[in-house]
C-alpha positions as CSV (number, residue, x, y, z in Angstrom):
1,X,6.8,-10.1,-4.4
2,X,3.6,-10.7,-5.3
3,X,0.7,-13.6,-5.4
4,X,0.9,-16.9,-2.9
5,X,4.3,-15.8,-1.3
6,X,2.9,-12.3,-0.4
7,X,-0.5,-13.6,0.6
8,X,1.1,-16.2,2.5
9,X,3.7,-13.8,4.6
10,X,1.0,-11.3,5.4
11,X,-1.0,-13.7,6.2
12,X,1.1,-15.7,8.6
13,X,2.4,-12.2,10.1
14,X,-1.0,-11.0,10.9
15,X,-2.6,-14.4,11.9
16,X,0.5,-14.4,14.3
17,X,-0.5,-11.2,16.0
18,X,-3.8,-12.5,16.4
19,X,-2.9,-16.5,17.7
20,X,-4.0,-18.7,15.0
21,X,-3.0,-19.7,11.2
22,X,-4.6,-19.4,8.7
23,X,-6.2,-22.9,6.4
24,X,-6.3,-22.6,2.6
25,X,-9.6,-22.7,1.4
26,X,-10.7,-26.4,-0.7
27,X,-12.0,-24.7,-3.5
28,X,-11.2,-26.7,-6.4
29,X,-8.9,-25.2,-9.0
30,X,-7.9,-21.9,-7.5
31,X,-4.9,-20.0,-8.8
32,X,-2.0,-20.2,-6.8
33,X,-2.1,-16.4,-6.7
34,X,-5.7,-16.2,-5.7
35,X,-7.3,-14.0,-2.8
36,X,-9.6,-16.9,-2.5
37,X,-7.0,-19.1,-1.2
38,X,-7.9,-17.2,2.1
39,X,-10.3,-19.4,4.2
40,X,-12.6,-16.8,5.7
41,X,-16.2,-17.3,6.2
42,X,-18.0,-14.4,5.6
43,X,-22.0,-13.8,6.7
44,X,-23.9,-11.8,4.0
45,X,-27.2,-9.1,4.2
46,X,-29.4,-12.1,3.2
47,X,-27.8,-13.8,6.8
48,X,-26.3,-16.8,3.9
49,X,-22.6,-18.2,5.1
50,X,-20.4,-17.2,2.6
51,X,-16.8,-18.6,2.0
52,X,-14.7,-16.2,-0.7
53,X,-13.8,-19.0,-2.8
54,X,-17.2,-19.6,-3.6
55,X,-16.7,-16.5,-5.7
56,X,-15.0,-18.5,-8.0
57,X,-16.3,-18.3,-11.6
58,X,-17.0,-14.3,-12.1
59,X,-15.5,-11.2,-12.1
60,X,-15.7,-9.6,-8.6
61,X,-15.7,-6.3,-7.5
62,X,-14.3,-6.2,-3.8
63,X,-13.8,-3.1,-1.5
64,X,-14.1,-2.6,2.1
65,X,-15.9,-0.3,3.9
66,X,-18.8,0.2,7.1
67,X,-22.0,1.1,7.3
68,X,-22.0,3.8,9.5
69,X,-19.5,6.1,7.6
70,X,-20.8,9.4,6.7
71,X,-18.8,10.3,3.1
72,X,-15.7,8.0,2.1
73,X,-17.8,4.9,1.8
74,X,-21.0,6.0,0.2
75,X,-18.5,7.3,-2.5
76,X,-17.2,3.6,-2.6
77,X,-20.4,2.5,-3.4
78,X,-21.7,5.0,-5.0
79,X,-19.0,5.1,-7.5
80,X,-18.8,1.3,-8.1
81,X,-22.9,1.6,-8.7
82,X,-21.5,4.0,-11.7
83,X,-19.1,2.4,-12.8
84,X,-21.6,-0.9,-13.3
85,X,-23.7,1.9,-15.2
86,X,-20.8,2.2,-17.7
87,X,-21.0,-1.5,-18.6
88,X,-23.5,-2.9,-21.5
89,X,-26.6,-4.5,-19.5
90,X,-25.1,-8.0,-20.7
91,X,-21.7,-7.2,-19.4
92,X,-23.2,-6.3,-16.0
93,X,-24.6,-9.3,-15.7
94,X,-21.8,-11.4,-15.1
95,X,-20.0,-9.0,-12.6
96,X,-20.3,-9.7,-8.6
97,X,-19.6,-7.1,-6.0
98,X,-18.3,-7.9,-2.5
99,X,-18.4,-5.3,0.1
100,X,-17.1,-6.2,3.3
101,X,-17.1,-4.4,6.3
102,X,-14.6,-3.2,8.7
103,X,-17.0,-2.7,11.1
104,X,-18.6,-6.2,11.8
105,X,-20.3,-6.0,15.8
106,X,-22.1,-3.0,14.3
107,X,-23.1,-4.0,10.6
108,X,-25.9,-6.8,11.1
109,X,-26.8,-8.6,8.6
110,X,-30.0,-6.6,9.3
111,X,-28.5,-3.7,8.9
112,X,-25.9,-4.7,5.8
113,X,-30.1,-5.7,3.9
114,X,-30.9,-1.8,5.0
115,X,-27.8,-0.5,3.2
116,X,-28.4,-2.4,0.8
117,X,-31.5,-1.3,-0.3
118,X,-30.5,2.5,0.4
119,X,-28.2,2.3,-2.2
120,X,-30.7,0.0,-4.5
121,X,-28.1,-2.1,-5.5
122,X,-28.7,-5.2,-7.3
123,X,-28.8,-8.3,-4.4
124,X,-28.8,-10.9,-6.6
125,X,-25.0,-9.6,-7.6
126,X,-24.1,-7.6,-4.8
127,X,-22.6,-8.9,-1.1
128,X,-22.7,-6.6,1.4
129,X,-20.8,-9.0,4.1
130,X,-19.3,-9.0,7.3
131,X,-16.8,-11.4,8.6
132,X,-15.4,-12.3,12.7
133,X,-13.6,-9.0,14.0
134,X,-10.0,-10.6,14.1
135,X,-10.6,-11.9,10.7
136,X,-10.9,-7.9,9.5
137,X,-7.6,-7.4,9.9
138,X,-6.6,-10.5,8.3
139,X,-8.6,-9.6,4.8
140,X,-7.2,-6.0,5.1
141,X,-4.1,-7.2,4.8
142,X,-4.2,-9.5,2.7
143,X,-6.3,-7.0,0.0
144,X,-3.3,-4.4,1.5
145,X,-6.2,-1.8,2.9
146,X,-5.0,0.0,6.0
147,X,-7.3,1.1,8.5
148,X,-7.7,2.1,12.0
149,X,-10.4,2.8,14.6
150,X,-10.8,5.9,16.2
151,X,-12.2,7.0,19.7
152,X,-15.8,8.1,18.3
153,X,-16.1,4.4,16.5
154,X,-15.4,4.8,13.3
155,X,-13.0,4.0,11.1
156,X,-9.7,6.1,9.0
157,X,-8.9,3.4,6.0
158,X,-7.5,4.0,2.7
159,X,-10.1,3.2,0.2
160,X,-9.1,1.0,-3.2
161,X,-11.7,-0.8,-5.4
162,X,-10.3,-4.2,-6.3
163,X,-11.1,-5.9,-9.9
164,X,-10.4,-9.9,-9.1
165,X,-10.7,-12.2,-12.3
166,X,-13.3,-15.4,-12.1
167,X,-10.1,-17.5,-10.0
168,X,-9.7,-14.2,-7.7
169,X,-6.9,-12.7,-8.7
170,X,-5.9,-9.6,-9.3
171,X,-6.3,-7.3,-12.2
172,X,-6.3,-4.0,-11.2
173,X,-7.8,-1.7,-8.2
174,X,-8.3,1.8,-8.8
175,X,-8.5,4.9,-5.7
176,X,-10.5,7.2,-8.0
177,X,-13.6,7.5,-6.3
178,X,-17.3,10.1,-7.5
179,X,-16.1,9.8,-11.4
180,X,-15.1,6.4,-12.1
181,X,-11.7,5.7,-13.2
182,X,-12.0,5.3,-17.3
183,X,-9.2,2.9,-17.7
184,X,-10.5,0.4,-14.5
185,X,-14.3,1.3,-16.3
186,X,-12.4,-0.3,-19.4
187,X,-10.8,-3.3,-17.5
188,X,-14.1,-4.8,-15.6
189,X,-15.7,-4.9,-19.5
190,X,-12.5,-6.7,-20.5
191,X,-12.8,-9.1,-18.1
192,X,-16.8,-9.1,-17.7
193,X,-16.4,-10.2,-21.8
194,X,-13.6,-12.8,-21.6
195,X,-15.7,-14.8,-18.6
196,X,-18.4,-14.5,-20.9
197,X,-16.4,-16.1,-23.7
198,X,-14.8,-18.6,-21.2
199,X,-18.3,-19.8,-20.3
């Protein structure tokens, strides 16, 4: 099962649990397999409303994580940061990288900016974003990232890094985190290379 079916069962399934269904997004010409066909809005580092199918047209880099983790999520980014240091300087510029929290009431947009720059990422192509708390749960799903909260506040979560094509779809995710994985290294110039020819 893969695609629209399996986006749609989990979806329904969780939205159950939390009351509501969820809408398909508007965005024109979206796969029917896409991750943007969830309608989540999303509220970046910059404070900008942002809805994921308005990361239509690029490949994105997507992974979930929160700010106040002490090792596992550093890695994340730390090891996506190298991985974009793998790509020629014209490939990079066509890849976009969406981080979004698990941990929304505590990452601010203020404090998403300060992580932000700690890690000295590029913002014109990175999202460090945060979304309502019962729609956390929904993206997890969906992006199949378990997680759960523990008594001191943080957070236990398995921790992929998704490749989505230009329509947001799949193409790989990788769990290799310090050294980046060669072959997903391999996969984001692929991709970063056939936009490029698309455009």
């Amino acid at each position: 099962m893969n695609g629209l079916h399996r986006f749609y069962i989990v979806a329904v399934i969780v939205s159950s649990m939390l009351g509501a269904v969820p809408q398909k997004s508007i965005g024109a010409g979206l796969a029917s397999d896409s991750y943007y066909e969830l309608d989540v809005l999303l509220e970046t580092q910059a404070g900008d409303s942002l809805r994921l199918s308005e990361m239509q047209g690029a490949p994105t880099i997507v992974a979930m994580f929160y700010g106040s983790c002490p090792h596992v999520c550093p890695m994340i980014i730390s090891t996506i940061s190298a991985i974009e240091a793998r790509l020629s300087q014209e490939d990079r510029g066509y890849l976009q990288v969406l981080m979004i929290t698990l941990d929304p009431e505590r990452d601010t947009p203020a404090a998403l900016a300060e992580l932000a720059d700690r890690h000295r990422v590029d913002n014109r192509r990175w999202r460090f974003a945060r979304t309502a708390p019962a729609d956390v749960r929904l993206v997890a799903a969906v992006l199949d990232i378990k997680y759960r909260r523990l008594p001191d506040g943080g957070f236990n979560h398995s921790s992929p890094i998704l490749l989505l094509d230009g329509d947001g779809r799949e193409i790989s995710r990788s769990e290799k985190l310090g050294v980046p994985d060669t072959l997903f290294v391999q996969q984001v110039a692929t991709a970063l290379r056939k936009s490029a020819i698309d455009d």
